[in-house]
C-alpha positions as CSV (number, residue, x, y, z in Angstrom):
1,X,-3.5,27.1,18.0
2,X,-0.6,26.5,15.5
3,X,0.5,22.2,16.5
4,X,3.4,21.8,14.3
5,X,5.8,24.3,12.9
6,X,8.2,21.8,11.9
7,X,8.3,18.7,10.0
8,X,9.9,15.9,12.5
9,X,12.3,13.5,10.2
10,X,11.2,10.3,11.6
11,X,12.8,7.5,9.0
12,X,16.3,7.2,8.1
13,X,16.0,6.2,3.9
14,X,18.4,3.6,2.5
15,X,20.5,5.9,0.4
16,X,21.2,4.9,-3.4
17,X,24.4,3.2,-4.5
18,X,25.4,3.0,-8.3
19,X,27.2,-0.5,-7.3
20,X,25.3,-3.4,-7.4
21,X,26.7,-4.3,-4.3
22,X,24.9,-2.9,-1.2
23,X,26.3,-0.9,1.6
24,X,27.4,-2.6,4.5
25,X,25.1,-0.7,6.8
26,X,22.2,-1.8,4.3
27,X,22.7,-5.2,4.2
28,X,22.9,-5.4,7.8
29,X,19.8,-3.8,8.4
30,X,18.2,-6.3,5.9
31,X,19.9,-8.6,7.5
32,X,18.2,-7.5,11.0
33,X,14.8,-7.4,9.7
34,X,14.6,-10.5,8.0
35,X,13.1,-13.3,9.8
36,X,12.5,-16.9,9.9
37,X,8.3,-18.0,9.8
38,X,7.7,-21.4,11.1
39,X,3.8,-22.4,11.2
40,X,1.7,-24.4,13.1
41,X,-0.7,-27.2,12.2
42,X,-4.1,-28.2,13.1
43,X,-2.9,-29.3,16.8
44,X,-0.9,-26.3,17.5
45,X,2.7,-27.6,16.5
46,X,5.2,-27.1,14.2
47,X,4.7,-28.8,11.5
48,X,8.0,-29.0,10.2
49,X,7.5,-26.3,7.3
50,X,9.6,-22.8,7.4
51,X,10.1,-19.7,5.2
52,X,11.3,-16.3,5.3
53,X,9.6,-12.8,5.8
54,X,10.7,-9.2,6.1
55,X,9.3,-7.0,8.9
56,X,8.1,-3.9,6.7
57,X,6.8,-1.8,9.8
58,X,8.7,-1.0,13.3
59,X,5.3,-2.4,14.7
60,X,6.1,-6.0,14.2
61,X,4.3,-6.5,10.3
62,X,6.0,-9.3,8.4
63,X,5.7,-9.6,4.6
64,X,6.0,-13.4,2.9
65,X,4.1,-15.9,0.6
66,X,0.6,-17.2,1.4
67,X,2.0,-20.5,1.3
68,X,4.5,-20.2,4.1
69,X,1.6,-19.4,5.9
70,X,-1.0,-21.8,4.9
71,X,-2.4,-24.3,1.8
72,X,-3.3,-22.1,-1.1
73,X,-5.4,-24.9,-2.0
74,X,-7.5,-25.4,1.0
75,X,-7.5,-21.7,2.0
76,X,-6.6,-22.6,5.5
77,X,-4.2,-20.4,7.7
78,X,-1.9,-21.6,10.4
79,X,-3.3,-20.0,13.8
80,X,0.1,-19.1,15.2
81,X,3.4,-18.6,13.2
82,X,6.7,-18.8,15.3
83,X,8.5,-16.2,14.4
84,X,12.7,-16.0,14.6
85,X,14.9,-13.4,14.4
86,X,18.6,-12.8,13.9
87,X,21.0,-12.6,16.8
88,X,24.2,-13.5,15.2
89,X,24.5,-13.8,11.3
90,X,26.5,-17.4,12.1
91,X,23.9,-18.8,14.4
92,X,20.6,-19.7,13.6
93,X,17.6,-17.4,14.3
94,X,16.1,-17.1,17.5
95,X,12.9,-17.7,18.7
96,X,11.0,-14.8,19.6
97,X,7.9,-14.0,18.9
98,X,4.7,-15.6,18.3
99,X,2.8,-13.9,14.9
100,X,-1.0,-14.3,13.3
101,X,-1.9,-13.8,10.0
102,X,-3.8,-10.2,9.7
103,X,-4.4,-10.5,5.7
104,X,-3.8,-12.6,2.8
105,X,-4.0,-13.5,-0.5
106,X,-4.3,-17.1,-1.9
107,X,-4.2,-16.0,-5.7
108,X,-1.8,-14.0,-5.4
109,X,0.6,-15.8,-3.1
110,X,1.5,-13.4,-0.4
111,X,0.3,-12.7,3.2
112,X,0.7,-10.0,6.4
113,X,1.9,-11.3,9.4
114,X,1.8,-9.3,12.6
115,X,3.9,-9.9,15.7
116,X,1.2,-10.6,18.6
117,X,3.0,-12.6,21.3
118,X,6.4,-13.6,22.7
119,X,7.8,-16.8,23.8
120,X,5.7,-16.9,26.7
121,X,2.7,-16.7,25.0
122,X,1.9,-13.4,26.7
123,X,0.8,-9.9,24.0
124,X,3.9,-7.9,23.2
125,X,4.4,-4.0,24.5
126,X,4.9,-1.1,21.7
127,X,7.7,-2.9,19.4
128,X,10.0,-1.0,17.9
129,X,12.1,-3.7,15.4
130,X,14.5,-2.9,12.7
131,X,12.6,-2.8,9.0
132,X,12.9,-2.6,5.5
133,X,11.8,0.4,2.9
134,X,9.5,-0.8,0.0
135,X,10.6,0.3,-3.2
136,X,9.3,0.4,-6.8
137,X,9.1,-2.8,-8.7
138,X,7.5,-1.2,-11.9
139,X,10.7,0.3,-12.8
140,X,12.4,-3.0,-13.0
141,X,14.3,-3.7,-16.6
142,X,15.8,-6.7,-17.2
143,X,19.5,-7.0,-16.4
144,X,19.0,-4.4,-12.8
145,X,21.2,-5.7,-9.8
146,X,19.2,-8.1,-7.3
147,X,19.6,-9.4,-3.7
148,X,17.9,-11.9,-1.9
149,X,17.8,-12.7,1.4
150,X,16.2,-15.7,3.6
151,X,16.8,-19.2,4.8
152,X,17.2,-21.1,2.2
153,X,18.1,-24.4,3.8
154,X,21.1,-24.8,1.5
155,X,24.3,-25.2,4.1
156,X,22.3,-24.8,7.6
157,X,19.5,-23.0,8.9
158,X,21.7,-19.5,8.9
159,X,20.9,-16.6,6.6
160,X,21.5,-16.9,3.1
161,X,22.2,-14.3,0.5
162,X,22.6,-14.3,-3.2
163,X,22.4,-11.8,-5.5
164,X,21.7,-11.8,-9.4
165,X,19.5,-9.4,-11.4
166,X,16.6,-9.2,-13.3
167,X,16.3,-12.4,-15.6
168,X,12.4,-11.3,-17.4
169,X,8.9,-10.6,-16.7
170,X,5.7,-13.1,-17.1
171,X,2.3,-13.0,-16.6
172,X,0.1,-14.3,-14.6
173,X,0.5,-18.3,-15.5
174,X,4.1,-17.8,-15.7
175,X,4.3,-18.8,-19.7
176,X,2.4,-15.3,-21.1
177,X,3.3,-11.6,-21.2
178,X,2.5,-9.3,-18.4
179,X,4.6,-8.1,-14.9
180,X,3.1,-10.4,-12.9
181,X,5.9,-12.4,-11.9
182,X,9.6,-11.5,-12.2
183,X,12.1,-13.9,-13.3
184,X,15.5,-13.6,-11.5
185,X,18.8,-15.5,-11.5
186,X,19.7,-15.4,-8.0
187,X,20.8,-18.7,-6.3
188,X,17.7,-20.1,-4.0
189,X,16.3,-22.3,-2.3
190,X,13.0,-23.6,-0.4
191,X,13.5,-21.7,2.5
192,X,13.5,-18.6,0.5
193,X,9.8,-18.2,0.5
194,X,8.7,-15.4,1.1
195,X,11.9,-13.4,1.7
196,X,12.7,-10.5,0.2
197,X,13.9,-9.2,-3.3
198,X,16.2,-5.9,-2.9
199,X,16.8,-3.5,-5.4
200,X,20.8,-2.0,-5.8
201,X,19.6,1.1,-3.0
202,X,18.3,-1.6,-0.5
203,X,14.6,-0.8,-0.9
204,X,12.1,-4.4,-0.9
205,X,10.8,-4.9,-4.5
206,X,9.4,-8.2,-4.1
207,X,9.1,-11.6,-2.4
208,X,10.7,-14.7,-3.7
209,X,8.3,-17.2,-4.1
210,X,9.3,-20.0,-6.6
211,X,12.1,-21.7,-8.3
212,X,10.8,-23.7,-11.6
213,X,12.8,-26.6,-13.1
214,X,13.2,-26.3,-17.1
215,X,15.0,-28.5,-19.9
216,X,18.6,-29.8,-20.1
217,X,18.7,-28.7,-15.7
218,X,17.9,-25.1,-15.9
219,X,16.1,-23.4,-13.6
220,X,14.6,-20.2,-13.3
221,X,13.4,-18.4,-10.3
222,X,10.2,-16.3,-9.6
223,X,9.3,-13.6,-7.1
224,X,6.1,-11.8,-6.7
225,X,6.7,-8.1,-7.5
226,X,5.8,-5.0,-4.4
227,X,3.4,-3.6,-6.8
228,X,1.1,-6.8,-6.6
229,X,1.3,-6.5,-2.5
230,X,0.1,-3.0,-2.2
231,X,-3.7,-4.1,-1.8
232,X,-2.5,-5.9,1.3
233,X,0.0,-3.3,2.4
234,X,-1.8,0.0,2.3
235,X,-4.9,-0.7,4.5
236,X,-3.7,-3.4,7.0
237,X,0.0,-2.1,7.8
238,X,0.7,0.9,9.9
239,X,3.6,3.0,9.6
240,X,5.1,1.5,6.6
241,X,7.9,3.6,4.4
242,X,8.2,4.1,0.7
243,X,12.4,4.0,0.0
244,X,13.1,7.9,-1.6
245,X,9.4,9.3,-1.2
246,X,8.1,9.4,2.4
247,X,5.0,7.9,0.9
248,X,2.5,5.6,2.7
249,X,-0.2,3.3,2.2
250,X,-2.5,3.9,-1.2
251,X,-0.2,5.7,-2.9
252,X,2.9,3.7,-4.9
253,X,5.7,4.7,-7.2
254,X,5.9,4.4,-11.1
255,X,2.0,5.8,-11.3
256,X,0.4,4.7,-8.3
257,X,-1.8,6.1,-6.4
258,X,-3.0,9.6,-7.5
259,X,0.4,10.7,-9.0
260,X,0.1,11.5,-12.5
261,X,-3.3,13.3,-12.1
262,X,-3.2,16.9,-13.2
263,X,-5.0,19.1,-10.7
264,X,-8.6,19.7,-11.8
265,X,-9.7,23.2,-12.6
266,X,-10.8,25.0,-9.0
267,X,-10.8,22.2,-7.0
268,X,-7.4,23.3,-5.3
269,X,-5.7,26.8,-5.1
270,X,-2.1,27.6,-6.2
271,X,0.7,27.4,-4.0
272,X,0.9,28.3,-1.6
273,X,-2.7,27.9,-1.1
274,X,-4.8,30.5,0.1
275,X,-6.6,28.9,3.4
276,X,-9.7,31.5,4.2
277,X,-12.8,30.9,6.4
278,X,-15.7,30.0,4.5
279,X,-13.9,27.3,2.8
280,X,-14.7,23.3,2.8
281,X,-11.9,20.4,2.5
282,X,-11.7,16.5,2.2
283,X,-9.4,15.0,4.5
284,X,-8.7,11.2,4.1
285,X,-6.3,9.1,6.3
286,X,-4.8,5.8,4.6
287,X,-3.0,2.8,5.9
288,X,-3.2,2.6,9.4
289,X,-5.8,2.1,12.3
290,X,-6.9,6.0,11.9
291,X,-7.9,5.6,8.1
292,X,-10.9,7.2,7.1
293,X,-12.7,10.7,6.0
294,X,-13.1,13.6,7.3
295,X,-15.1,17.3,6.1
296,X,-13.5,19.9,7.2
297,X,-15.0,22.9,7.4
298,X,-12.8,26.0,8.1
299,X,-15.4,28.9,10.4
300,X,-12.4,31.2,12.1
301,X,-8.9,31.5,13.1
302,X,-7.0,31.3,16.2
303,X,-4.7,33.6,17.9
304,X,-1.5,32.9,15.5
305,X,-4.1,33.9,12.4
306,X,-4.3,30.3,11.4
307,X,-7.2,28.9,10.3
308,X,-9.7,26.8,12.5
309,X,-12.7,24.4,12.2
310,X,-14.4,21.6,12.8
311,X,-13.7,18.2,11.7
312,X,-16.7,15.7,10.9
313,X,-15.9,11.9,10.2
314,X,-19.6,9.8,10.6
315,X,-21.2,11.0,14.3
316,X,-17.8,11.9,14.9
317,X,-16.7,15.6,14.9
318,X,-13.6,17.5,15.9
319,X,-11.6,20.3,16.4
320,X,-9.2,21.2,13.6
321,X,-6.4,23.4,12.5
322,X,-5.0,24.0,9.0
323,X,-2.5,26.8,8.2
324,X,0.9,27.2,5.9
325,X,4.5,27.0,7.5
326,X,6.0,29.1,5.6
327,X,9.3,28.3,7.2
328,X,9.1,24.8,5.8
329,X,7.2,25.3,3.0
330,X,4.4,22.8,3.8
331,X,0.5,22.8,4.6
332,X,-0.8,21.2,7.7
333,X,-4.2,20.0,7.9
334,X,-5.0,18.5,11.8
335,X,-7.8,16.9,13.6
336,X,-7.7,17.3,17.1
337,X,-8.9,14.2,19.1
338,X,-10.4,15.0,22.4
339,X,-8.0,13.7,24.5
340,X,-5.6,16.2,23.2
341,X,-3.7,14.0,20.9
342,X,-4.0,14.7,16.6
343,X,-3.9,13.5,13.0
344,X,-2.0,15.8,11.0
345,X,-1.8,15.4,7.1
346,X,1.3,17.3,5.4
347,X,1.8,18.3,1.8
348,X,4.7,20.0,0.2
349,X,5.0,21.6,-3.2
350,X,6.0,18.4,-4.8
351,X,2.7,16.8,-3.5
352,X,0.5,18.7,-5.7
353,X,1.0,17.8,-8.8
354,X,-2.2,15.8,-8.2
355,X,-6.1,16.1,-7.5
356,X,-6.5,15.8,-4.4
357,X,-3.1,16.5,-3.1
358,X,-1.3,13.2,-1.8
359,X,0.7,13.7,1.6
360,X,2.0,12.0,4.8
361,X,-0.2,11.3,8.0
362,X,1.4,11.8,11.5
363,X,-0.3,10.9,15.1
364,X,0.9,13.1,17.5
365,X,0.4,12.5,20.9
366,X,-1.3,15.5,23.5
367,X,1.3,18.2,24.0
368,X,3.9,16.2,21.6
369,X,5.5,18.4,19.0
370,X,7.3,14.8,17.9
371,X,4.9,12.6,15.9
372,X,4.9,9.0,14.3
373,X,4.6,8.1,10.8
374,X,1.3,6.3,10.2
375,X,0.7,6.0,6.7
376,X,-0.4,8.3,3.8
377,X,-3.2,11.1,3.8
378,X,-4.8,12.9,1.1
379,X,-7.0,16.4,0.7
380,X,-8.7,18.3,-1.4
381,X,-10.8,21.2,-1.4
382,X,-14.3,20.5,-2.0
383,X,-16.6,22.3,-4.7
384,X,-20.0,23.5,-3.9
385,X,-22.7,21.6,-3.2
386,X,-20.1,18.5,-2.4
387,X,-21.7,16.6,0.2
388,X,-18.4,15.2,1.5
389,X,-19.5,11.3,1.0
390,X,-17.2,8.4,1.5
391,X,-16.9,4.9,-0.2
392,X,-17.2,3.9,3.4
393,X,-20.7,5.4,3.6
394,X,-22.1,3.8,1.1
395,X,-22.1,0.3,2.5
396,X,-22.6,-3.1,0.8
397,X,-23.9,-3.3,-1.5
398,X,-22.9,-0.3,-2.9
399,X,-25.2,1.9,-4.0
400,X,-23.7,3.4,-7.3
401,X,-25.4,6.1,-8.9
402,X,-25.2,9.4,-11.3
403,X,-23.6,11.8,-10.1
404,X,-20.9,10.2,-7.7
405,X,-17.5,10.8,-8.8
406,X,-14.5,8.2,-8.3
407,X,-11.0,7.9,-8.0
408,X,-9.9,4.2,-9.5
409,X,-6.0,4.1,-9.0
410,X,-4.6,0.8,-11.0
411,X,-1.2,-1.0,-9.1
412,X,-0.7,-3.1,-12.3
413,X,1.6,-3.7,-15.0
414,X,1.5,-1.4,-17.8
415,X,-1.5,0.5,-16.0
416,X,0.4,2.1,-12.7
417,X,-2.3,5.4,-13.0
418,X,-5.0,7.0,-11.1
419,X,-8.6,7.8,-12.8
420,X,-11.2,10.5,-12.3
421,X,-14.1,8.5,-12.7
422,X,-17.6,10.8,-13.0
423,X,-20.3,9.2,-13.5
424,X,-22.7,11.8,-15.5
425,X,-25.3,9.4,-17.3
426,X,-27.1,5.5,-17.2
427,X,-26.3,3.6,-20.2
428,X,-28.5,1.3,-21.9
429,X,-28.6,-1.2,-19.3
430,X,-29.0,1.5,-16.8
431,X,-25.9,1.3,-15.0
432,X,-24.3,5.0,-14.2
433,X,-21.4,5.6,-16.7
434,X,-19.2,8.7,-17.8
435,X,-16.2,9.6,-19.5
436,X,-13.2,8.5,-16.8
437,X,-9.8,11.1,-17.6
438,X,-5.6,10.5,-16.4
439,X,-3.9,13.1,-17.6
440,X,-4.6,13.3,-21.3
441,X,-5.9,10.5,-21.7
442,X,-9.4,9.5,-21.1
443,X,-11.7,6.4,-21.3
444,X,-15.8,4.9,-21.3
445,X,-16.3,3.8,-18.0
446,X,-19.1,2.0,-16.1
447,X,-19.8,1.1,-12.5
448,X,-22.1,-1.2,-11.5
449,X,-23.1,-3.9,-8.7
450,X,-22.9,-7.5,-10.3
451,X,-24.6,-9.2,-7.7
452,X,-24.3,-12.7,-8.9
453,X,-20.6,-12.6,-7.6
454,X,-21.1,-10.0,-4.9
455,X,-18.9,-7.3,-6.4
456,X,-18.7,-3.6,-7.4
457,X,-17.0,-3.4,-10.9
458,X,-15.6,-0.3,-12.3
459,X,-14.5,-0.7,-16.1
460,X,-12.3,1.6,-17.9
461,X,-12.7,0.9,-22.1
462,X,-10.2,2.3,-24.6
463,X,-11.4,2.9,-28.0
464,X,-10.2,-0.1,-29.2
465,X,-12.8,-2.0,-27.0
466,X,-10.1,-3.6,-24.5
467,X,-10.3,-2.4,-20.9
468,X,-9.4,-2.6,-17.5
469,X,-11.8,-3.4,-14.6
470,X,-11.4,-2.9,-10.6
471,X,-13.2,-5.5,-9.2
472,X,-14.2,-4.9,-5.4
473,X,-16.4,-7.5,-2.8
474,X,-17.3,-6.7,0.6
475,X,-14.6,-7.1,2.5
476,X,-12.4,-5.2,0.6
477,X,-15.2,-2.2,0.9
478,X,-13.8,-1.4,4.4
479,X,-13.4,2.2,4.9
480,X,-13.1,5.5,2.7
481,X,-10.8,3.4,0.3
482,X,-11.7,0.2,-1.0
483,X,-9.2,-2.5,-2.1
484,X,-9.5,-4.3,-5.0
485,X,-7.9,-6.7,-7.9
486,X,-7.4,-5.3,-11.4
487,X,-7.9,-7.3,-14.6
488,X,-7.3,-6.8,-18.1
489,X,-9.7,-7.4,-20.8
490,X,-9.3,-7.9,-24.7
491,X,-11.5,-6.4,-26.9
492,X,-14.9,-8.8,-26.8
493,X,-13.6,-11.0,-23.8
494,X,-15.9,-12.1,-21.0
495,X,-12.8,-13.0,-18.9
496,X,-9.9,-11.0,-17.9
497,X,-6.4,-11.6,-16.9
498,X,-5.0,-10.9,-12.9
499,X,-2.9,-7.7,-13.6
500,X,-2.7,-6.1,-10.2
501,X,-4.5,-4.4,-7.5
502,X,-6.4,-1.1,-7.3
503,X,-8.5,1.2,-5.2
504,X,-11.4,3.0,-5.6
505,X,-12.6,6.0,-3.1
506,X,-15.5,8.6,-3.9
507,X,-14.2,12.0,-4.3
């Protein structure tokens, strides 16, 4: 029976604006959905610390610096974050909430903070706050428009906003060449941390983070850019919104996530695809607490002439429904949970240009023809003999082996791509290897377990012997789509430079 014939519009998008000064309506929903972060210490108060953050999800997910929210240096946390929002833009923020910490990053300098409690200490019902788009930091060029917004202490505890533009790019040490951190000229302050960086159409590019004093009283100021934050994002925040694509988690602009693949040969029909019975697809949810795999196999059709199967995710198996709307010109692939309710995956004709196709996931509730936004989804029909594996099925640690075949997706500067990675052959140290392609381009790789630091490695060598390298451990190996840090390797080194994030799923 045929779910969804029409796509339901769920997000309004920040529109563009040439001028570098945002709309009114923009700034006052950044204004709305950034918030002020004060943590606890050891005995449960204040201590005396604050940044900023930007709610990124309706749901109550805050985006800032690790350091807002804990000591980089110890790797301790603060238990319980007080979280205040705006009221009135001339008052200072109020206290509402109560957040935890749900993931973060001590390297790189950033954290998720989720809404959990209000003032009274008591769990919060289904939120539904104002929140900002992300947008695409790897397009930045120097001398693009800025804002920033947060508390930056200067002249009260009210918001602050500043804008500048794009001052340069360093790497990872702040003094070498890469995209790790973006320099900006936007006046700032303390309070700043971990508030957001806003491209000239509104969407988040990145977080402030520091503000470096140099020679004869200059002063530069850093933020980290979105592109590093998508390893946190894309597996830990649900119902997140890409500014201008409609894209979710594991799948970012300028390269990311499986754009820039060509299709493979056979492994999807044309468009609009031919869905028969007999046929077998991949389903994968991303970025939200319904991620994970599914086979799907397709056995009959219902009464509509759409096609109909059965869904099978680990001991799990469902009912599910794929079938062409023509009168929107998309594909819907569903699984039908057995309380009536569904996960729907949705691709359009500009969502192909890929291998597997890269769409949006819905949940829908039973009977509901309306559904929410709850991340990214991806499918792809599988070839014969495909035995429909996950990375999540593999367990830890891994057990890589010929004839797997992976898709490594780099977030990183310079390296924004996804990779087909099959691995055909052992190579002289036994480790399964193959040739990995993107596009036209193609590469030596190698996977393999290096168990004296507990991670899965999977390097990428150009012919002039640098490479790139995905490293994963075991908690980043949580579900169909592991989460990882990308390095950069010159030709002969032994150690690599931070350049991003990545993921790496088995196709």
């Amino acid at each position: 029976m045929r779910l969804r014939s029409v796509l339901v519009a769920l997000f309004v998008s920040l529109l563009g604006f040439a001028s570098a000064q945002l709309p009114r309506a923009t700034r006052d929903l950044i204004t709305r959905s950034t918030v002020m972060l004060l943590p606890t210490g050891k005995d449960g108060k204040l201590d005396g610390s604050l940044g900023s953050g930007s709610i990124i999800s309706p749901l109550g997910y805050i985006l800032t610096n690790y350091h807002v929210v804990g000591d980089p240096d110890t790797r301790e946390l603060s238990e319980w974050i007080q979280v205040r929002v705006i009221r009135f833009v001339d008052q200072e923020p109020e206290f509402r909430y109560w957040g935890q910490v749900v993931k973060a990053d001590p390297n790189l300098d950033l954290a998720i903070v989720k809404i959990v409690q209000d003032t009274q200490e008591k769990p919060v019902g289904p939120l539904n706050l104002p929140y900002v788009e992300l947008g695409d930091s790897g397009s930045l060029i120097i001398g693009d428009p800025i804002a920033v917004f947060g508390y930056q202490g200067t002249g009260g505890m009210t918001l602050s906003f500043s804008n500048g533009s794009v001052a340069g790019f360093t790497g990872e040490s702040r003094d070498g060449s890469g995209r790790q951190w973006i320099k900006h000229d936007a006046q700032t302050g303390p309070g700043n941390s971990g508030g957001g960086v806003y491209d000239e159409t509104g969407a988040l590019i990145g977080v402030h983070t520091v503000g470096v004093a140099g020679n004869n009283n200059s002063r530069t100021a850093f933020f980290r850019p979105i592109a590093l934050a998508w390893g946190l994002i894309t597996p830990n925040v649900p119902r997140f919104v890409v500014h201008g694509q409609g894209q979710g988690s594991g799948s970012t602009p300028s390269g990311g996530g499986s754009q820039g693949t060509p299709q493979t040969a056979g492994s999807t029909p044309g468009w609009p695809p031919a869905l028969a019975v007999g046929q077998n697809w991949n389903l994968e949810f991303r970025g939200s607490p319904n991620a994970g795999a599914w086979a799907v196999a397709l056995t009959g059709k219902d009464s509509d002439g759409d096609t109909t199967g059965t869904a099978s995710s680990g001991g799990q198996n469902r009912k599910s429904s794929m079938y062409y709307d023509s009168d929107n010109d998309r594909v819907w692939l569903e699984v039908i949970q057995s309380d009536g309710s569904s996960l729907g995956c949705v691709i359009s004709p500009a969502d192909i240009a890929s291998a597997p196709w890269a769409g949006r996931a819905y949940t829908f509730k039973a009977g509901s023809t309306t559904g929410d936004r709850i991340g990214d989804c991806t499918f792809g029909l599988r070839q014969s003999g495909s035995t429909g594996t996950s990375a999540a099925s593999l367990g830890w640690p891994p057990r890589l082996s010929v004839g797997q075949t992976w898709i490594v997706t780099f977030q990183a500067a310079g390296q924004n791509a996804a990779w087909i990675v099959p691995l055909t052959e052992k190579d002289n140290q036994g480790d399964p290897a193959g040739t990995a392609t993107s596009g036209s381009r193609t590469r030596s790789a190698f996977a393999y377990y290096y168990a004296k630091n507990d991670r899965a490695l999977f390097d990428l060598y150009d012919t002039d012997k640098t490479s790139i390298s995905c490293a994963v451990g075991p908690d980043d190996a949580r579900g169909a789509v592991w989460n990882g840090r990308a390095y950069a390797y010159a030709a002969g080194a032994t150690s690599g430079e931070l350049i991003g994030t990545c993921t790496a799923s088995l196709r």
